[in-house]
N, C-alpha and C positions, 0 to 999 in steps of 0.2 A: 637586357643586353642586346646590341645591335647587331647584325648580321656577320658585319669585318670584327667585332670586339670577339665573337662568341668562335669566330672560325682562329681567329690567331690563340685564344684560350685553350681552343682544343689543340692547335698545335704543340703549344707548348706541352700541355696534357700528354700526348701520345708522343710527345719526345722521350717522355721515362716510360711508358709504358703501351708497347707496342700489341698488348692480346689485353683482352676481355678479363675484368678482376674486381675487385670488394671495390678497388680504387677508380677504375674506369667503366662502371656498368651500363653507363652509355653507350659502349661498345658493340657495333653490333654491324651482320653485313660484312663488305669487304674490307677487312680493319689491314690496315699495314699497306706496303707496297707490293708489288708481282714477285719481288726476289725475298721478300723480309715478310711474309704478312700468314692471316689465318683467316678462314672463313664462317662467318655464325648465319643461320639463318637459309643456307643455301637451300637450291633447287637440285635432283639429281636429274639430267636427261634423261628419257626415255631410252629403252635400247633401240629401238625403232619406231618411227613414222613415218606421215608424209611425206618422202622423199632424203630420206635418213636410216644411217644404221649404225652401231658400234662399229668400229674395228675390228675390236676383242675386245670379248666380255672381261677381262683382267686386268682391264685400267680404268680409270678413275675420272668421274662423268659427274660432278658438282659445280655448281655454278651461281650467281647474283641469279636470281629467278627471272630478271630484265634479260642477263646474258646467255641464258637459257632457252629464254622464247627467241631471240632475237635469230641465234643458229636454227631452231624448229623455223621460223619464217622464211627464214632466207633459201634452207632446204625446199620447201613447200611452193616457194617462187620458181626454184627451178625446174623443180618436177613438171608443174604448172605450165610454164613457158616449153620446155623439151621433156612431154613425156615420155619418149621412148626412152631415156635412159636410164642406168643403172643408179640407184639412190649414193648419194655424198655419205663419204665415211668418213667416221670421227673419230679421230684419236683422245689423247688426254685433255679433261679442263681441272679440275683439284680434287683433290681430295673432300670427303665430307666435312672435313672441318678445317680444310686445306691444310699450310703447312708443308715440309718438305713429302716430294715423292722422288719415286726413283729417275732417274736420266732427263732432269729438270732444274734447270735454276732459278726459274720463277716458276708462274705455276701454280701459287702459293694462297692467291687471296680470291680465288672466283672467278678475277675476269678475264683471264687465257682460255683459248682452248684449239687445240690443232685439226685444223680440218684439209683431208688429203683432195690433192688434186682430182678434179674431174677426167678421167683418160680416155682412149678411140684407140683401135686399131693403125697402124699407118696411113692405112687406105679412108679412115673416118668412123667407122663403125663399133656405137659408143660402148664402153667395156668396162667391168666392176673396177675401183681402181685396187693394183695388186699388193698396197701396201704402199709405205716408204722407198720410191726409189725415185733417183738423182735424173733432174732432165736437165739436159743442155741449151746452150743459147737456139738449138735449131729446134726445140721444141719435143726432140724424141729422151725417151729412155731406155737403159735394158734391161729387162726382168731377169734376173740370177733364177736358174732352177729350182733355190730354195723358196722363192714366191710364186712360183708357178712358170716360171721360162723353163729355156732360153725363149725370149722374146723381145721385139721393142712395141712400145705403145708411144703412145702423141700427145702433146697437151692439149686438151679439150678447150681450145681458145671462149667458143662457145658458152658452153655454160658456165666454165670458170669464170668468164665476166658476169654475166647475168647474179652472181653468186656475191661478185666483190658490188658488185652494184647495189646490191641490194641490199649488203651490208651496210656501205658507205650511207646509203639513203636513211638507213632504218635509226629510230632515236633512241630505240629499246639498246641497239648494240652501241651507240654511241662511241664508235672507232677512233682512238688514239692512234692505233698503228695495225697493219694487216702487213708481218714481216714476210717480205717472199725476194728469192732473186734478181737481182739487176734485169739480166735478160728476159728473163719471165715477166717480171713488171713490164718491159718496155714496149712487148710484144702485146701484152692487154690493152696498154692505153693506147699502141696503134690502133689493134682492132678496134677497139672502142670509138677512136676519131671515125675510121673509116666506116662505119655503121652510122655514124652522123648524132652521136649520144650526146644529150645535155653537154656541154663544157664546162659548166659550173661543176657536175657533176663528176665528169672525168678530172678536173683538175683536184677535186676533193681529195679521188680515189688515188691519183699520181704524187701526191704529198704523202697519204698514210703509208701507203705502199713502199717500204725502203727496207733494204736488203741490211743486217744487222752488221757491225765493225766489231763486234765484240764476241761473233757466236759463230756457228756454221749457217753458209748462205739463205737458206730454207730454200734449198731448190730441189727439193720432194715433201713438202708442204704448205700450207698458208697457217700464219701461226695468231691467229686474230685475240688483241689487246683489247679491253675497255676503260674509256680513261672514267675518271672518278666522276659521277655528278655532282653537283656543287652542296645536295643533301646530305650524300655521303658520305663527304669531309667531314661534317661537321659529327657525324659517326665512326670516325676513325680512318676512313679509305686514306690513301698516300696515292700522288699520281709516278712518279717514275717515267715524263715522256710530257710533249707539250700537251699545252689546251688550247686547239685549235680556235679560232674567230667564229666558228659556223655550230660549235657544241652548244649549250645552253647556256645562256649569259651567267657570270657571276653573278653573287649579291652585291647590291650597289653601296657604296661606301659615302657615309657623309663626310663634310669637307673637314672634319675633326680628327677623323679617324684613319688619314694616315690617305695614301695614294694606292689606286688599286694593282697595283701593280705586287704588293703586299700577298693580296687577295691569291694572285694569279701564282707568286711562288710557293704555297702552299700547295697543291697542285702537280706541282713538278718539283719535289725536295730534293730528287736526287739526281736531279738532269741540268741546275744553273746553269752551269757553264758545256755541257755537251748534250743538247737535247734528242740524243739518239744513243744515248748509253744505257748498260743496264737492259738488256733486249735480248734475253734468251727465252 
């Protein structure tokens, strides 16, 4: 069976059957989409590393083992480039065999996972971030007493680039989308021009980069998506979100077998006609 026959087979396949069964044991990996999916095969994060650390240890740290390393790297790059700061904290990526969790609508198949801002004092001076709290278009926020204020911190312009950068770069994390604030995006890809970075590069990151229409802003964290590799389809993943021109080529379709175009909505089943829906 050919590359386009074997991927539309499975679509059709995991149209009725969306988890791991007697009937679909091929199944395996990130099966399903971010809102509808479960995970087989996962990695759990470490609690800490190079330049990482939970949150809290009471959430839930499972991932595609690609989207696992990809945060450990990307962590490790910034440490690397700025060490005097405090290590990148991680909130939730799935469950061990994904599926629903608590105060998530996706979440579900592996390749989400929240990671909170890099923060500073007002004045600059870089500081553990305090948790989930809301930064405005001017870059500050304010720590409620129960996180540790009354206080404002800054967005870590800094390393928070070095972080999406490194994402956007990396083939392990292969980024669909890194949902974050209007204002907050607008403000990295300044900095980012103004440091004189790659433009391919930054224009990568200014596309994944989009503030969600369907959920709350994420403007107290980066909520990083991986979109499906073109393996993993044929394993079950569901994309939920485009496929960028710069991911890894699809499989090539002979001139029998239909227009690749085919290929590409497979990919994106549940974003035809709005490819930024479905993004919590």
């Amino acid at each position: 069976m050919r590359p386009a026959a074997a991927l539309l087979a499975c679509a059709a396949l995991f149209g009725c059957s969306r988890t791991p069964s007697p009937l679909t044991p091929g199944a395996h990996g990130s099966v399903g989409a971010p809102t509808r999916g479960v995970l087989r095969g996962g990695l759990e994060l470490p609690r800490s590393g190079p330049g990482f650390e939970w949150l809290r240890p009471a959430g839930h740290h499972w991932g595609l083992p690609r989207v696992v390393a990809s945060i450990e790297h990307a962590a490790a790059e910034v440490a690397a480039a700025r060490p005097l700061g405090p290590p990148l904290r991680i909130g939730d990526l799935s469950a061990r065999s994904g599926g629903e969790i608590p105060n998530h609508a996706s979440h579900r198949s592996g390749r989400d996972a929240d990671l909170l801002f890099y923060v500073t004092t007002p004045g600059g001076e870089p500081l553990p971030s305090p948790g989930f709290v809301r930064f405005g278009a001017d870059g500050l926020a304010y720590v409620p007493p129960a996180q540790g204020g009354p206080r404002y911190v800054r967005f870590d312009l800094e390393r928070n680039w070095v972080l999406v950068r490194s994402l956007v770069a990396s083939p392990d994390a292969n980024v669909q989308w890194l949902f974050v604030s209007e204002p907050l995006e607008a403000r990295i890809v300044e900095y980012a021009l103004a440091l004189g970075e790659d433009a391919d590069l930054v224009s990568r990151a200014e596309q994944v980069m989009q503030q969600p229409r369907d959920s709350l802003p994420h403007d107290d964290h980066f909520h990083l998506r991986s979109a499906c590799l073109p393996e993993e389809a044929l394993a079950g993943c569901e994309g939920g979100g485009p496929y960028w021109p710069w991911l890894p080529p699809l499989p090539a379709v002979g001139a029998d077998e239909g227009d690749e175009s085919l290929l590409a909505a497979l990919f994106a089943p549940l974003d035809a006609t709005n490819p930024r829906a479905a993004r919590r």
